[in-house]
VONUPA-105270 format. One record per atom (N, C-alpha, C): x, y, z; residue in three letters. Coordinates in steps of 0.05 Angstrom, whole numbers, plus 5000, padded with zeros to 4 digits. Layout:
BEGIN
XYZALA;...
***
This chain:
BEGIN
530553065170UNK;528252945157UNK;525853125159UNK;524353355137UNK;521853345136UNK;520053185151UNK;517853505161UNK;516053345180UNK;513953295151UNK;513853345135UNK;511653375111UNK;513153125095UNK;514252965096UNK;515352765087UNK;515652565108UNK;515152485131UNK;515052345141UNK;515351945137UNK;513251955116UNK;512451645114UNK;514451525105UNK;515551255120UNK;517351095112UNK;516850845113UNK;518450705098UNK;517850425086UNK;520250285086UNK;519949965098UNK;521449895097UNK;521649505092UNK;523149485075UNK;522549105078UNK;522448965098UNK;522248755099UNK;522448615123UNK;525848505135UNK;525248495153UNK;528448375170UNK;529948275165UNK;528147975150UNK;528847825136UNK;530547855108UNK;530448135097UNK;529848215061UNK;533148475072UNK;533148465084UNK;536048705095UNK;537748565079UNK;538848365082UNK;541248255069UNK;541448315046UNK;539548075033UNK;538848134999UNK;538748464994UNK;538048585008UNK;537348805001UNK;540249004999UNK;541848975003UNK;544349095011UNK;545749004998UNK;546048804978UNK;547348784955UNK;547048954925UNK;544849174933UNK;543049254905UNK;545349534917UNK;545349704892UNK;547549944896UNK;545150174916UNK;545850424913UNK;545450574938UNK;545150864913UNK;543350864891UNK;543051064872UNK;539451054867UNK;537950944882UNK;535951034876UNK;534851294863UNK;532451304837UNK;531851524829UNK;529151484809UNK;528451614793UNK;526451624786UNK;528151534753UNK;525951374749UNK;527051274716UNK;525551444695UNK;528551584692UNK;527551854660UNK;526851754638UNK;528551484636UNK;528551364607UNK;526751134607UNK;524351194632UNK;522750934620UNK;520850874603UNK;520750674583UNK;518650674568UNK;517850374568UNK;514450424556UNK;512850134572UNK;513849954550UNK;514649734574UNK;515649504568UNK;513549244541UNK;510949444542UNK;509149304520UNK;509549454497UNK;511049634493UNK;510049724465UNK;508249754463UNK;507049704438UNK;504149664422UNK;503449474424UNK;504349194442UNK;504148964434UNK;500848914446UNK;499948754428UNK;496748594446UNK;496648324448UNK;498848244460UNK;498047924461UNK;497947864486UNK;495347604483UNK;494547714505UNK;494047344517UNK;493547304544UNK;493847004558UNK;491346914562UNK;491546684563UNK;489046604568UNK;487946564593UNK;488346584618UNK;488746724634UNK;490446874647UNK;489047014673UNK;490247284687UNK;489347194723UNK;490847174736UNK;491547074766UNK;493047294775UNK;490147454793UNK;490347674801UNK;489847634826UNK;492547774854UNK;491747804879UNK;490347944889UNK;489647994911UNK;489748244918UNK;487948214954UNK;487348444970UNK;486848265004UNK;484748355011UNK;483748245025UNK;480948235030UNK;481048505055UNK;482548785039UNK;481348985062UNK;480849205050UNK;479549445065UNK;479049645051UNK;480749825036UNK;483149785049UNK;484750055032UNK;485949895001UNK;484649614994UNK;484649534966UNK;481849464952UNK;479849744968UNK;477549814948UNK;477649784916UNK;479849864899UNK;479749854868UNK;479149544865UNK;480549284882UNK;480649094877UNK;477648934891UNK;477349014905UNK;474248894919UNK;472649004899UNK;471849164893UNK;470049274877UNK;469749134845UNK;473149174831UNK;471849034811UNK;472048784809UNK;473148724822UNK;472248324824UNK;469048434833UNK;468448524851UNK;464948414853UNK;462548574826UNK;464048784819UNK;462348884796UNK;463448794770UNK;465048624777UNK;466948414743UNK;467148694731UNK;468648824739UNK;469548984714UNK;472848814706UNK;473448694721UNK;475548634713UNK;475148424690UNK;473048224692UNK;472447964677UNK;470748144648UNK;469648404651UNK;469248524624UNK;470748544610UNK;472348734618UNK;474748874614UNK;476648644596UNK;477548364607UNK;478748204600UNK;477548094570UNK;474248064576UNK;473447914557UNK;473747584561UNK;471847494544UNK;470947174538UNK;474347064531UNK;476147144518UNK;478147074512UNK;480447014543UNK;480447124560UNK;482247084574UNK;480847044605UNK;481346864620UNK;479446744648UNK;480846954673UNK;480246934685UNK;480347164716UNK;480846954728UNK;482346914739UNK;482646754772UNK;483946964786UNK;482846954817UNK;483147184840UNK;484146974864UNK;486047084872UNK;487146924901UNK;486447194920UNK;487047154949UNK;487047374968UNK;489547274990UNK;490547454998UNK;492647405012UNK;492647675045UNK;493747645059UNK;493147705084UNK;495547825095UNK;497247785074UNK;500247965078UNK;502147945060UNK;503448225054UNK;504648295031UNK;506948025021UNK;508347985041UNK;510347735042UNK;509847505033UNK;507547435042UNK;505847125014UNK;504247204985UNK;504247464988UNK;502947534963UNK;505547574945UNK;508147684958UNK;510047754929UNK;511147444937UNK;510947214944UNK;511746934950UNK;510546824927UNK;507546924927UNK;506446654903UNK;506646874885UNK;506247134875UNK;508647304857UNK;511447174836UNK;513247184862UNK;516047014849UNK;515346664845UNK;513246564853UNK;513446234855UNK;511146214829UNK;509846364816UNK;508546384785UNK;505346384794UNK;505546244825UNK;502946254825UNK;500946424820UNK;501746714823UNK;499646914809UNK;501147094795UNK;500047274772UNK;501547454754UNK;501047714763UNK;499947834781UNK;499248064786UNK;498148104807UNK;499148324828UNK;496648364852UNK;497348664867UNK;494348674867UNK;494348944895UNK;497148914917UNK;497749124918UNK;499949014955UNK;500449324958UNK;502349314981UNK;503449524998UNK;505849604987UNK;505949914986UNK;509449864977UNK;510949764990UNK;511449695012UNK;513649555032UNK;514249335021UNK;513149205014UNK;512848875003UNK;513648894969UNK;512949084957UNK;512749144934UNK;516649244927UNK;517449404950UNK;519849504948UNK;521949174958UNK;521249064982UNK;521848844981UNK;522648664960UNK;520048614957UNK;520848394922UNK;523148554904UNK;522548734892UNK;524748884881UNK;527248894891UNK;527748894915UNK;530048874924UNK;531348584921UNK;529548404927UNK;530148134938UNK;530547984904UNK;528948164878UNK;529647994859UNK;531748164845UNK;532648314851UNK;535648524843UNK;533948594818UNK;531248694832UNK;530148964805UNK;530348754784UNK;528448514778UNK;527748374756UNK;525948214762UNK;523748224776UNK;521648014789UNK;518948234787UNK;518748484786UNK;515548684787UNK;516348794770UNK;514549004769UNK;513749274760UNK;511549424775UNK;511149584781UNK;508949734785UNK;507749894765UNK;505949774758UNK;504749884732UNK;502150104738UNK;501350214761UNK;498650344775UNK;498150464802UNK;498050594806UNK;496950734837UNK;493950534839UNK;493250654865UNK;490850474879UNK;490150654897UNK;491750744923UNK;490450824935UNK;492050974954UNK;491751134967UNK;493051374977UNK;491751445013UNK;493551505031UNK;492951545052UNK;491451355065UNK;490151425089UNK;489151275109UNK;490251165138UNK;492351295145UNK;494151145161UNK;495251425189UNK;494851285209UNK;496351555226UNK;496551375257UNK;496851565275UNK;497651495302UNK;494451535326UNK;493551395329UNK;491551385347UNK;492351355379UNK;491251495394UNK;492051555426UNK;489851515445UNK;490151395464UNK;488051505487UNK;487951745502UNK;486851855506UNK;485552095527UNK;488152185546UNK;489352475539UNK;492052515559UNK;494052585542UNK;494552455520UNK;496752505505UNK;495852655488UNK;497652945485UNK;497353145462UNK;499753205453UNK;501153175455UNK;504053115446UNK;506552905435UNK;508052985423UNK;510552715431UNK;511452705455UNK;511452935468UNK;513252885496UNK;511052705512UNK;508352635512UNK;506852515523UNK;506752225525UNK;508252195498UNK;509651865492UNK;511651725509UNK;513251945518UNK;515751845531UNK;513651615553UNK;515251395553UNK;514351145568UNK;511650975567UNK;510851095539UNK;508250965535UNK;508450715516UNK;506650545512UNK;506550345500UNK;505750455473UNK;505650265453UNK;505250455419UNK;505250115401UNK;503050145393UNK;502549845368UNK;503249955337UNK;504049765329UNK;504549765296UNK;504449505280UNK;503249505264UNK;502149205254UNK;504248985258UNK;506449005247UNK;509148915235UNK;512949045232UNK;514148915256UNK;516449105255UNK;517449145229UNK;518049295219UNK;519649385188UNK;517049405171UNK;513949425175UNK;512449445165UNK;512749765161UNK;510449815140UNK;509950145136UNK;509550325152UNK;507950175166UNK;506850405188UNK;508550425207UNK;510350205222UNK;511850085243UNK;514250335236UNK;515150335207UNK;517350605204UNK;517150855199UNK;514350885197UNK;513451185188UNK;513451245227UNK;511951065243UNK;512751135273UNK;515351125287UNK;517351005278UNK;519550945290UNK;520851315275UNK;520851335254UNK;522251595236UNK;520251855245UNK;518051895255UNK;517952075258UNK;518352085301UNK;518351925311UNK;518851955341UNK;522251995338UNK;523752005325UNK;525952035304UNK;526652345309UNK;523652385297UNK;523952665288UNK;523052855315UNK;522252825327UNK;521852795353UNK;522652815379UNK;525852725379UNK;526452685393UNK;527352385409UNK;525152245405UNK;526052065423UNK;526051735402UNK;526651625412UNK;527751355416UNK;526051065409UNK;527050895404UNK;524350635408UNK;527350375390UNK;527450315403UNK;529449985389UNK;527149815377UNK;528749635359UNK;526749465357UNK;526149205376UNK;527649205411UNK;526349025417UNK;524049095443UNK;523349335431UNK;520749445443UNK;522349605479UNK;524949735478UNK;525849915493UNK;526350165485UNK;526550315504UNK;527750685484UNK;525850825506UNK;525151035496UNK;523951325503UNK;521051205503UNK;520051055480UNK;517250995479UNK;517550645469UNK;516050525480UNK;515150195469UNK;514550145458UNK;515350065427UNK;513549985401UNK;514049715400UNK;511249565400UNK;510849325405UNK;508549275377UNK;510749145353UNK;509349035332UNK;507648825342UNK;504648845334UNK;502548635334UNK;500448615315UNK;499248365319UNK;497348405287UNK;494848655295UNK;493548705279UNK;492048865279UNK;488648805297UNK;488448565302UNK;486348475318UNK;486948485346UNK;489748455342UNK;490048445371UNK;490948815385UNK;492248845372UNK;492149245376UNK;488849275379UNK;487649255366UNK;484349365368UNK;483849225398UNK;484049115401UNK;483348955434UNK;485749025455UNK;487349055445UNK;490149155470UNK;489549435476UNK;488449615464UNK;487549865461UNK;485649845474UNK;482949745470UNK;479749625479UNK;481149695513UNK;482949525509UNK;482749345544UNK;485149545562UNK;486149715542UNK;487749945558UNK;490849805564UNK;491749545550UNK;494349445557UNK;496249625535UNK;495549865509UNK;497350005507UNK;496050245506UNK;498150525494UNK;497050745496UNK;496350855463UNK;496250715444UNK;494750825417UNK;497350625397UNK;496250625376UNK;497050535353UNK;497250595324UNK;499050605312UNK;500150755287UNK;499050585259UNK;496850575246UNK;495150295241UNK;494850465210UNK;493650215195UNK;492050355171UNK;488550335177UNK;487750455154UNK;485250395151UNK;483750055152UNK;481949965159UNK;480050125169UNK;480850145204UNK;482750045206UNK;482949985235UNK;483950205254UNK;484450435236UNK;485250665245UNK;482650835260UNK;479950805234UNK;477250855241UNK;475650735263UNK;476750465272UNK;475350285288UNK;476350415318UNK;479250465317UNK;480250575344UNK;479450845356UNK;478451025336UNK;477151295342UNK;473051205350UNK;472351015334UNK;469651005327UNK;469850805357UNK;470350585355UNK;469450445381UNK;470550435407UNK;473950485408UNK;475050565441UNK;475950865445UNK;474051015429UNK;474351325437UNK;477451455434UNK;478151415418UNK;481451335407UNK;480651685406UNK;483451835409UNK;483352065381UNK;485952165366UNK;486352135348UNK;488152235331UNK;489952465337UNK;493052345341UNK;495652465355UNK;497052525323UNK;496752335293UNK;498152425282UNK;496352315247UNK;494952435238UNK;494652385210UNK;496052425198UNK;497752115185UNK;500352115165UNK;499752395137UNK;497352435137UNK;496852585102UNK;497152845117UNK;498452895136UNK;498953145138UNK;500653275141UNK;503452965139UNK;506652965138UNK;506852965108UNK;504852965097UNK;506452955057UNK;505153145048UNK;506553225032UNK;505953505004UNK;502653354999UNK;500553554990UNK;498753554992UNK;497253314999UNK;498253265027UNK;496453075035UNK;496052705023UNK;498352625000UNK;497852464984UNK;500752194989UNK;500452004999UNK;503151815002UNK;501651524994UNK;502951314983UNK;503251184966UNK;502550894992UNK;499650764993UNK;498950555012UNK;498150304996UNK;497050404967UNK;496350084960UNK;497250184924UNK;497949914911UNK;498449984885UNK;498849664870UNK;498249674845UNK;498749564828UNK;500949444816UNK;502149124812UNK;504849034806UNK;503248744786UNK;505748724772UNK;504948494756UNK;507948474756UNK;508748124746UNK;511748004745UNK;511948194715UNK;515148174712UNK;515448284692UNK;514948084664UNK;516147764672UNK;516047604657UNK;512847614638UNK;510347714661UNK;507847704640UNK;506248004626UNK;508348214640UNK;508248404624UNK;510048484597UNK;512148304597UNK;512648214569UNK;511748074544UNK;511547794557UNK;508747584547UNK;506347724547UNK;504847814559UNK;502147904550UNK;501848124554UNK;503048404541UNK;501648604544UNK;498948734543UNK;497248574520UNK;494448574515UNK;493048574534UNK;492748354552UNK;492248294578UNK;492948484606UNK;495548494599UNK;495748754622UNK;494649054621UNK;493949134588UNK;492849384593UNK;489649314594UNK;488349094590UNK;485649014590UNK;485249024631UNK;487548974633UNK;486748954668UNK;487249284683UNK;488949434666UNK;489949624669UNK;486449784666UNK;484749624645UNK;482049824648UNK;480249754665UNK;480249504673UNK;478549454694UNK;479249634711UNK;481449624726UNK;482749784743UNK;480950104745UNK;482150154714UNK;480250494710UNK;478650464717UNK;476750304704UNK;473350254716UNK;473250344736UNK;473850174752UNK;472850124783UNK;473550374792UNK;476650584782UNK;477050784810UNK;474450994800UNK;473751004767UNK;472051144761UNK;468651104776UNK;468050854777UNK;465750804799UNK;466150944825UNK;468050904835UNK;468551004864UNK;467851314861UNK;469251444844UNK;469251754845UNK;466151854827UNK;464651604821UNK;461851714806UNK;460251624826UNK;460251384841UNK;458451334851UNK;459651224875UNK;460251364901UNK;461351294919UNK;460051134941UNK;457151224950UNK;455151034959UNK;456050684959UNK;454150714925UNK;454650414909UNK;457050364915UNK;459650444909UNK;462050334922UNK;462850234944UNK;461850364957UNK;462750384983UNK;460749984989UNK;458949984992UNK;457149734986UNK;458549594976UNK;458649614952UNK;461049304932UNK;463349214942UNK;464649444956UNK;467249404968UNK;467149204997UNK;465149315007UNK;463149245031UNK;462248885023UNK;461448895009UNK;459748595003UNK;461848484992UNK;464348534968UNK;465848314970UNK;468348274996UNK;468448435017UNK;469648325052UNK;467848125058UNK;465448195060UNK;463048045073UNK;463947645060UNK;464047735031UNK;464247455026UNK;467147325025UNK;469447555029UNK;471647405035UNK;471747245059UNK;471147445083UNK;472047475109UNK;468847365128UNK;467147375113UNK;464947305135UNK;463347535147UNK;464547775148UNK;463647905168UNK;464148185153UNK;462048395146UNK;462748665122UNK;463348875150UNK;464249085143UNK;465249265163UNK;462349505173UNK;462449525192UNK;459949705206UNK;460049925187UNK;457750055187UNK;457450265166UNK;458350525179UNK;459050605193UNK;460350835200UNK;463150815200UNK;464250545200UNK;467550505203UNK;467150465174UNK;466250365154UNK;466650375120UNK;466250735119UNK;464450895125UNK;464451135110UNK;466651345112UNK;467751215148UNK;469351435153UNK;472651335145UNK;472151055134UNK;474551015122UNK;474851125090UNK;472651085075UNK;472751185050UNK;473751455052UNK;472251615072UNK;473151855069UNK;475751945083UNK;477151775090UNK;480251765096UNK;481551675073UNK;480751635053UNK;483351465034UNK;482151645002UNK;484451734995UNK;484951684967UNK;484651494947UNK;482951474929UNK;483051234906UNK;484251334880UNK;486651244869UNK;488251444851UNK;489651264835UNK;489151224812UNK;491551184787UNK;494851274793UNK;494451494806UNK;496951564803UNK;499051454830UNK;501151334821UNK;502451104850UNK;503751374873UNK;503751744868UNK;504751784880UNK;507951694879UNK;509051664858UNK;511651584865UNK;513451674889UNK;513851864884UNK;515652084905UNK;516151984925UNK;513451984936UNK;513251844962UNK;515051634967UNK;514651384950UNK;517051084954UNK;519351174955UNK;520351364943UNK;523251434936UNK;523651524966UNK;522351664972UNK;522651844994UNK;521951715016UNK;520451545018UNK;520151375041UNK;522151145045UNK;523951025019UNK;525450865016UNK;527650955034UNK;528351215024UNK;530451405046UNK;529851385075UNK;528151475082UNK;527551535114UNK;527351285121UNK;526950925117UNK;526950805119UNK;529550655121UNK;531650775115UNK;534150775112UNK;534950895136UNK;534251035140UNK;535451265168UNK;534351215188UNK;532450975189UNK;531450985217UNK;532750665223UNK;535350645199UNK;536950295205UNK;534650065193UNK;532050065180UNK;530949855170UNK;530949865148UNK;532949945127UNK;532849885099UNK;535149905096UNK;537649665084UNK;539449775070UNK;539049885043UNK;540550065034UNK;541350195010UNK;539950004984UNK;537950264964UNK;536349944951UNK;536650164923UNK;536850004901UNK;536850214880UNK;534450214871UNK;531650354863UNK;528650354859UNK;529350464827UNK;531050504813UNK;531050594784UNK;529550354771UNK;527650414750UNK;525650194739UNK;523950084750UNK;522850074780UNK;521049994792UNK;518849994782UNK;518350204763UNK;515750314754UNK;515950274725UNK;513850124711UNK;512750254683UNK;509750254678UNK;509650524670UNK;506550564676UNK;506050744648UNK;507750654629UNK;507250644598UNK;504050564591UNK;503350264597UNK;500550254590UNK;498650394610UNK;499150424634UNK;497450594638UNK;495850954621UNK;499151014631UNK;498751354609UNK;497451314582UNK;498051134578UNK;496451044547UNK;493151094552UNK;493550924565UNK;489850894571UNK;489151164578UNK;490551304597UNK;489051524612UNK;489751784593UNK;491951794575UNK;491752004548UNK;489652064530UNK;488351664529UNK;486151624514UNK;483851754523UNK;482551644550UNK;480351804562UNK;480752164563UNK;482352154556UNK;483152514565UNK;483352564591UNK;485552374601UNK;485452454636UNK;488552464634UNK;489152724656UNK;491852724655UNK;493852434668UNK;496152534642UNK;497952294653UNK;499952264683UNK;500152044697UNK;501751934719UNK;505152054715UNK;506652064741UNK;508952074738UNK;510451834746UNK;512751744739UNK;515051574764UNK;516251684768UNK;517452004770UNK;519352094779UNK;519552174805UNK;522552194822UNK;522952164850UNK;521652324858UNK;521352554854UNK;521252924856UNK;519153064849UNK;
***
């Protein structure tokens, strides 16, 4: 396994079975073309997810600067849910309750698996990087791991297998019931920030912003920035899906959300300040509480905001996710159509996205 390929992904525990009935040919779809045509018809509304954290800036932003409710127009209504984990977001996904949402690939490859490649699409990149291994004071190595404690949000989560595959790579060891060479003990992310705080483990393999919070407030320092295990620095953390059923029915609608979308990454990369704020004030009003201004700046400037989903990456993380025993064999051919996107972004004169594995 490439150390420049590292990041792996994997469904949940639960999603193995289902998932192991799909064949074992994953690849990049040559022959895909967008499932809208030319078509513009469009719904009268659009029930869009997406979670109240930073590394789904495209989606905080334009819900609070309505680019999405422009974009749509007087003709079709916005309703926005938020969800708090990938697994209830592709839940009310498959149950109709919403037609589209921000998520993780893990969850994103999940559903695909779990609906035998007929329940998504990924129609958009979002967001790129942000994610690595944080340590206390002492450890400068892997061999420094041997017998240390190690957090990860969620066993078979993203991050949980990008750590399990590269201590892999490594050398050493970790089961999933938290024995081996080193102790990986899946926990939520409030509680890692405080298990860390209070010294009951030795660093955590996290995303943004919580990756920033462990360097900025318990003097954490960085053992492994994931963007420096992938080809230029770029792997695939937040992205864009809609059911297929309403990117058939309403293509109109999907590429009208497809520009909100533009909007917003284009605010970010014109006016990053202001962004950074909007993104900021709509947490504040999900969650109660907006993120300290040094943990927002130094997260923005950890993450990628990108149209482009990075495909490669899923393909390739789907694999290593496979090899570290948390993914059976999943076929990813068609995962992607990002037809209306390229459309849009041919139009602006911005170069076009790939889905290919490679």
């Amino acid at each position: 396994m490439s150390s420049r390929t590292i990041r792996a992904l994997a469904v949940a525990a639960t999603a193995l079975l289902s998932a192991s009935l799909l064949a074992a040919c994953g690849g990049d779809d040559e022959g895909s073309s967008s499932s809208s045509g030319g078509g513009s018809a469009e719904a009268e509304s659009l029930r869009l997810g997406y979670f109240p954290n930073i590394t789904h800036s495209p989606a905080l932003i334009g819900v609070n600067k309505k680019f999405f409710e422009t974009a749509l127009g007087s003709g079709t209504k916005l309703e926005t849910k938020t969800f708090n984990a990938g697994p209830a977001a592709i839940e009310a996904l498959f149950s109709g309750a919403i037609d589209a949402t921000y998520i993780g690939p893990n969850p994103a490859i999940n559903g695909w698996a779990q609906s035998q490649g007929t329940g998504l699409k990924i129609i958009a990149g979002s967001t790129s990087g942000g994610a690595g291994l944080v340590v206390r004071e002492g450890i400068n190595s892997p061999a420094d791991l041997k017998g240390k404690k190690i957090a990860t949000p969620q066993l078979g989560n993203t991050q949980d297998v990008a750590l399990r595959a590269w201590l892999k790579e490594n050398g050493l060891n970790a089961d999933q019931q938290g024995g081996g060479d080193v102790s990986v003990l899946p926990q939520d992310n409030a509680t890692a920030l405080q298990a860390f705080a209070q010294g009951a483990i030795d660093g955590a393999w996290v995303p943004e912003p919580n990756y920033s919070r462990l360097i900025l407030e318990s003097k954490g320092k960085v053992l492994v920035d994931e963007k420096d295990l992938w080809p230029s620095g770029l792997f695939v953390t937040t992205h864009l899906i809609v059911t297929q059923e309403f990117l058939k029915k309403y293509p109109g609608t999907v590429k009208k959300l497809l520009q909100g979308h533009l909007e917003s990454l284009d605010y970010i990369e014109k006016n990053n300040a202001d962004a950074q704020k909007a993104a900021n004030a709509q947490l504040a009003a999900l969650s109660g509480k907006p993120l300290k201004d040094d943990v927002l700046a130094a997260s923005f400037k950890n993450l990628t905001f990108t149209a482009d989903p990075v495909a490669s990456s899923l393909f390739t993380s789907a694999k290593h996710a496979e090899d570290v025993g948390l993914l059976k064999p999943v076929d990813l051919k068609g995962i992607y159509d990002l037809g209306p996107l390229n459309e849009l972004l041919k139009a602006a004169g911005k170069p076009e996205v790939s889905d290919a594995a490679a």
